[in-house]
C-alpha positions as CSV (number, residue, x, y, z in Angstrom):
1,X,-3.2,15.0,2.5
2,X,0.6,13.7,2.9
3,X,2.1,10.2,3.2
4,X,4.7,9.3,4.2
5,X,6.5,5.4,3.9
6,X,9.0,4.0,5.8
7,X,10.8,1.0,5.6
8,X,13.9,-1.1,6.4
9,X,15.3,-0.7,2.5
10,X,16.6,-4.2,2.6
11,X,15.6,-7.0,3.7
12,X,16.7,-10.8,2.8
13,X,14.7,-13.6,0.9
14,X,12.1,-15.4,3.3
15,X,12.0,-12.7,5.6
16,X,9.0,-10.3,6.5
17,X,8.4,-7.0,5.3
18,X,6.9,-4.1,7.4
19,X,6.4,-1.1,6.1
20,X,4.9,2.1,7.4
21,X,2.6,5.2,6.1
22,X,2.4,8.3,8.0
23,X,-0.6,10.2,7.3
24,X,-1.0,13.7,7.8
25,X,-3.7,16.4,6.8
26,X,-6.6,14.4,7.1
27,X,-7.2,11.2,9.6
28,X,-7.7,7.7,8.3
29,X,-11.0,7.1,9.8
30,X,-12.4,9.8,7.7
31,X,-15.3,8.3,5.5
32,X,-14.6,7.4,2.0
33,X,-10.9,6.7,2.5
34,X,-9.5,4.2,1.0
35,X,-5.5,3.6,2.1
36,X,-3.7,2.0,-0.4
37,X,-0.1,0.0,-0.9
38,X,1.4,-0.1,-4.6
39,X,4.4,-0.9,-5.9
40,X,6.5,-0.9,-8.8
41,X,9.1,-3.5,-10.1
42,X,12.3,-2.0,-11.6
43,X,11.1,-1.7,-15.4
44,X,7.7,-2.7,-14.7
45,X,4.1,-1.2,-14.3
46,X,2.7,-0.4,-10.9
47,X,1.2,-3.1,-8.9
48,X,-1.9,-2.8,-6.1
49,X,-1.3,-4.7,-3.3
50,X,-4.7,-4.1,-1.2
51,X,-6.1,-1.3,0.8
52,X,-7.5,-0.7,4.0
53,X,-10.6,1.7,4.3
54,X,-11.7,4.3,6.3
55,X,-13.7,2.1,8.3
56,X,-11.2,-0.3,9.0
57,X,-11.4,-3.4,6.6
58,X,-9.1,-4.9,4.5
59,X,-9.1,-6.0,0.8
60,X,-6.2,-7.4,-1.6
61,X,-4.9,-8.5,-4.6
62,X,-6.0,-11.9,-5.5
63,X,-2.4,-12.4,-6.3
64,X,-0.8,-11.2,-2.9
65,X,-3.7,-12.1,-1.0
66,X,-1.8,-15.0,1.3
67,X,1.3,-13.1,1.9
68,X,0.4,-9.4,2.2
69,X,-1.7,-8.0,5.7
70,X,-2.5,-4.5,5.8
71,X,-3.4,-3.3,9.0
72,X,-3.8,0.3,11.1
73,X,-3.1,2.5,13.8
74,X,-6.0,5.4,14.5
75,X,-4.1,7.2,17.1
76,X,-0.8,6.9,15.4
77,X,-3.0,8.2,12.1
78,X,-0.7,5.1,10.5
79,X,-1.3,2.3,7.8
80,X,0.7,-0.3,7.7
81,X,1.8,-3.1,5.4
82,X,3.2,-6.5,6.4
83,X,4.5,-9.1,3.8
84,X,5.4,-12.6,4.3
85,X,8.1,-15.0,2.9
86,X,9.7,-12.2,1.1
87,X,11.3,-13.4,-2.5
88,X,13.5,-11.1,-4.4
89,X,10.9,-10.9,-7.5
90,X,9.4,-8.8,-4.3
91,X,12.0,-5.9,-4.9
92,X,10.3,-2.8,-5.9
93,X,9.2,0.8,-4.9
94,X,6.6,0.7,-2.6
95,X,3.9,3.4,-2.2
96,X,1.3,4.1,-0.2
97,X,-1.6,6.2,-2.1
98,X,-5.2,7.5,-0.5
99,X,-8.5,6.9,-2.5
100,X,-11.0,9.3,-1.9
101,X,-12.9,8.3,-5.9
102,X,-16.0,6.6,-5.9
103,X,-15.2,2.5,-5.5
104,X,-16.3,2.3,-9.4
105,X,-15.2,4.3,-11.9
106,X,-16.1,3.6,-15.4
107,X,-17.1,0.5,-14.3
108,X,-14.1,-1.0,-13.0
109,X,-12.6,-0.8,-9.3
110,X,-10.9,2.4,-8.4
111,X,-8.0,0.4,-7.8
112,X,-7.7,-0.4,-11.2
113,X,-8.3,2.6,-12.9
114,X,-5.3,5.3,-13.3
115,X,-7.5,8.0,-12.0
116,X,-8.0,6.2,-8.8
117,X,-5.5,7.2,-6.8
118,X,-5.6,10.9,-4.9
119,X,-2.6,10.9,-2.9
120,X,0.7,9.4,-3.3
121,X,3.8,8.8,-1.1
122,X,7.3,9.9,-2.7
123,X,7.8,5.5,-2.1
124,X,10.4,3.6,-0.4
125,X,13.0,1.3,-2.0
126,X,12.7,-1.9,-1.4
127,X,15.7,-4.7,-1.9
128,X,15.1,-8.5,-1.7
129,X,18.3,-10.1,-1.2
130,X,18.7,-13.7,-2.0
């Protein structure tokens, strides 16, 4: 499986963010998928921002819940990401990363657990401007 993000690279405070990932190598609908966004602050850990699974439903962060909306495309084979009322504590590398794990692992979420992930994206700069 490949991914591939896109995005607009800079984008200014209070603004929305779309970003794109192009799947290839398998299709999204397959079962057990779970189609993640991530990101990384410069000098910071990584960050999950939600998922959308194979079946179509979404689930996020408590913490980005209100301002992030991931969402998909079946015949594009495409997940996308969509986040509101940008700030520039927003800038970071964003990935997009496939699940195929069980949903618990070790008795947390896969989402928290750093063998969660299968796939990962190469990620796409992303620049809040104030």
């Amino acid at each position: 499986v490949q991914l591939q993000e896109s995005g607009p690279g800079l984008v200014k405070s209070s603004q929305t963010l779309s970003l794109t990932c192009t799947v290839s190598g398998d299709s999204i609908t397959t079962n057990f998928y779970y189609w993640n966004w991530i990101r990384q602050p410069p000098g910071k850990g990584l960050e999950w921002i939600g998922y959308i699974s194979y079946s179509g439903d979404p689930y996020y962060s408590p913490s980005l819940k209100s301002r992030a909306s991931i969402s998909r495309d079946t015949s594009k084979n495409t997940v996308y990401l969509q986040m509101d009322d940008l700030k520039p504590e927003d800038t970071a590398v964003y990935y997009c990363a496939a699940s195929i794990a069980p949903y618990y692992i070790g008795g947390t979420y896969f989402f928290e657990h750093p063998s969660g992930y299968s796939y990962w994206g190469q990620g796409t700069q992303v620049t809040v401007s104030s």
